[in-house]
C-alpha atoms as one frame of an Amber mdcrd trajectory, in Angstrom:
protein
  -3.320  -2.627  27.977  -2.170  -1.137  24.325   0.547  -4.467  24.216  -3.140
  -6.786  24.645  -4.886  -4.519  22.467  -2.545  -4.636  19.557  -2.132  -8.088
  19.595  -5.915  -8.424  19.456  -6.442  -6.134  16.997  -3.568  -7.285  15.017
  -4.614 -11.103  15.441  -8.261 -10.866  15.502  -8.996  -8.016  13.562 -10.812
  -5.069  14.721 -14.458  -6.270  14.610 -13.657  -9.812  15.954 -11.562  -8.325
  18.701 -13.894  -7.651  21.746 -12.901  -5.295  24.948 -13.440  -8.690  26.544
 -10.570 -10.577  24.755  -8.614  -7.304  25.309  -8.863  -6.694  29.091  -8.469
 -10.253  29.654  -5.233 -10.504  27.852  -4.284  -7.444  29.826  -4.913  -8.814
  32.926  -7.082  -5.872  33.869 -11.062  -5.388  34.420 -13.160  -4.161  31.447
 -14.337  -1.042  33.725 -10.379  -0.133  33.650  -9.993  -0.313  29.783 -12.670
   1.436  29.362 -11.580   4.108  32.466  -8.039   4.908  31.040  -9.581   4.850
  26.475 -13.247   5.782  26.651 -14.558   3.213  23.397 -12.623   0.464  21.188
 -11.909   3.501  18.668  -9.987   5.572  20.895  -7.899   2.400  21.941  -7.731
   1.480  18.475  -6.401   4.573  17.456  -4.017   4.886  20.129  -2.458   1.690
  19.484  -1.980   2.430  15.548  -0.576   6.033  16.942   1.989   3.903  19.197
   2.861   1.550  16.948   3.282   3.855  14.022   5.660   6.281  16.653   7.908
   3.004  17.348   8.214   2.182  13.709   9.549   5.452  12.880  11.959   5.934
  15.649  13.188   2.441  15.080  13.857   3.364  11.500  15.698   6.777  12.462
  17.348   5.230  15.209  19.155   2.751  13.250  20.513   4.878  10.999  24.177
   5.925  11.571  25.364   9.185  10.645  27.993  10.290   9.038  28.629   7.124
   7.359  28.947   6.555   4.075  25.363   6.487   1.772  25.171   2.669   1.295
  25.886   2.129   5.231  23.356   4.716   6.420  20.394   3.051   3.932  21.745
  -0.586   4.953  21.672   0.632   8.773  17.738   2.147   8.274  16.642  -1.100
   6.209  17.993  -3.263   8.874  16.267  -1.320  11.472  12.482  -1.386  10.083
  13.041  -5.508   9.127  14.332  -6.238  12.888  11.703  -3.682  14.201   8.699
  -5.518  12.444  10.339  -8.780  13.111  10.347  -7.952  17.008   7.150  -6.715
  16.666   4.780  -8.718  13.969   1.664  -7.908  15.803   2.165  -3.816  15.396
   3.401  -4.024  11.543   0.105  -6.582  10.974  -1.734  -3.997  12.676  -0.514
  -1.035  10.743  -0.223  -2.310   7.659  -3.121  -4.919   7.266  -6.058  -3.792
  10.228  -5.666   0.463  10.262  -5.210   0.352   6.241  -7.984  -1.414   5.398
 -10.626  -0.351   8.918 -11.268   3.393   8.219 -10.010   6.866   6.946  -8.956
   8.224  10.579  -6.946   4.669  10.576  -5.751   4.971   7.485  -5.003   8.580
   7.174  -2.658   8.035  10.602  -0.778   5.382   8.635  -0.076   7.211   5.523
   1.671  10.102   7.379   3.728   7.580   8.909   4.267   5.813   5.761   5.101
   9.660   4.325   7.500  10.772   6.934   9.056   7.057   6.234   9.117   7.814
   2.706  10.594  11.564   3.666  13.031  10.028   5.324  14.697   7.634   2.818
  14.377  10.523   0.161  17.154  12.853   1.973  19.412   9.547   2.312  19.399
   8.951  -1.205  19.603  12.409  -2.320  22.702  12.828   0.056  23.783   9.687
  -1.651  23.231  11.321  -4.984  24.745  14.248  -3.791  27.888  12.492  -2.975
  27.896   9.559  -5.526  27.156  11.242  -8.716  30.005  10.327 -11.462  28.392
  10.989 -14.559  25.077  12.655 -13.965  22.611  14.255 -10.976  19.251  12.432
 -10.374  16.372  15.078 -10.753  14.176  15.518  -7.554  11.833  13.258  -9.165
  13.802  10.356  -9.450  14.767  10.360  -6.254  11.472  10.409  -4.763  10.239
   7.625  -6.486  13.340   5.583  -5.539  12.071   6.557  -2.215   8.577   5.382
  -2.782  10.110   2.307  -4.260  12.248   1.520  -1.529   9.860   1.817   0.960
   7.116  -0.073  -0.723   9.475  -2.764  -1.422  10.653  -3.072   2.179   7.099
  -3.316   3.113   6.600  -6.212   0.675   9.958  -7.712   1.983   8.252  -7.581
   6.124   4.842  -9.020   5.088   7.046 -11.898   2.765   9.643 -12.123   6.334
   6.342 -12.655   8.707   4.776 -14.966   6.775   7.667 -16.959   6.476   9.090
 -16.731   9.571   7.042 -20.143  11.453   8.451 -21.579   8.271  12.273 -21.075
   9.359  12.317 -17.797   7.077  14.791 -15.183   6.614  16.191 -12.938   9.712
  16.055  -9.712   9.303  19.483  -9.116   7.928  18.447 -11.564   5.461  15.799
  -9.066   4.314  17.310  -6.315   4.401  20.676  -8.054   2.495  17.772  -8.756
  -0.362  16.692  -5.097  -0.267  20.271  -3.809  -0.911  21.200  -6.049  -3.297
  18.336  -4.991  -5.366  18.472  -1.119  -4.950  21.902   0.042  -4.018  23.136
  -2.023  -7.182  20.114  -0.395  -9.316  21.130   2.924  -7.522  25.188   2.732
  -8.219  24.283   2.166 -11.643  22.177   5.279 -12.174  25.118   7.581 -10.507
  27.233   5.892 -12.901  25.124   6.688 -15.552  23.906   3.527 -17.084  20.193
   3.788 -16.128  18.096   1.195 -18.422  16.192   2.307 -21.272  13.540   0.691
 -23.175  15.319   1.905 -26.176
């Protein structure tokens, strides 16, 4: 039932998609949505609450410890673009439908989004940590490389879905784009030579 109700949700939006359209796809009577999530809400929020669980576990998952900084952010990247990639209907629905439907929606989302965001900010301070030649990033750098990184990665999925009927790029391709961008921008700063508008 959540599989047919995300893809609903996620394809239909949440005020086109009916309990109809979703017990149908499941294969199941209305009555028995409607037994095991008492109103479209509660199934809406469980599927965002599912989704948003699978995201981050993919993401963790993928990472592999104990190797060295650039493999362990290559390794998460490549996780989250072949997660959404297997999965287009649960990043549309977190990203585009519980963003944009409500606060409890929302607010679910942006603690995902944070722990993501958590997440990436101890890899690159380890890789700070370990990397630094000529000087130490400041807390706050790091965090908004963090902020970066993830936003950009969630650029890079929507620009990976869109493309992908269109013979687009795999996920490796995406996440290949996302490291060339910030681990070169991020080797530079450890070596010193951030840019200046001086």
């Amino acid at each position: 039932m959540l599989d047919a109700a995300v893809r609903a949700f996620a394809r239909r939006g949440y005020s086109h998609a009916s309990m109809d359209d979703i017990a149908e796809l499941a294969g199941v009577s209305k009555p028995l949505v409607y037994l095991y999530l008492n109103s479209k809400e509660e199934l809406f929020a469980a599927c965002v609450r599912r989704e948003a669980a699978a995201l981050v576990a993919a993401v963790r998952g993928a990472v592999e410890r104990g190797a060295p900084a650039d493999r362990q952010l290559w390794s998460g990247l490549s996780g989250f673009f072949a997660h959404t990639a297997r999965h287009p209907d649960g990043w549309a629905l977190l990203h585009v439908q519980a963003r944009t439907h409500g606060h409890p929606y929302a607010h679910e989302v942006a603690a995902m989004r944070a722990e993501i965001v958590a997440f990436v900010t101890q890899l690159i301070a380890a890789a700070a940590r370990r990397g630094a030649r000529e000087r130490r990033l400041v807390a706050a750098e790091v965090s908004g490389l963090a902020h970066a990184l993830v936003g950009a990665a969630e650029s890079l999925a929507d620009w990976a879905g869109e493309a992908a009927d269109r013979d687009g790029p795999s996920a490796q391709e995406a996440a290949a784009t996302l490291m060339n961008f910030a681990w070169a921008g991020l080797g530079n700063l450890l070596r010193g030579q951030g840019w200046s508008p001086a």
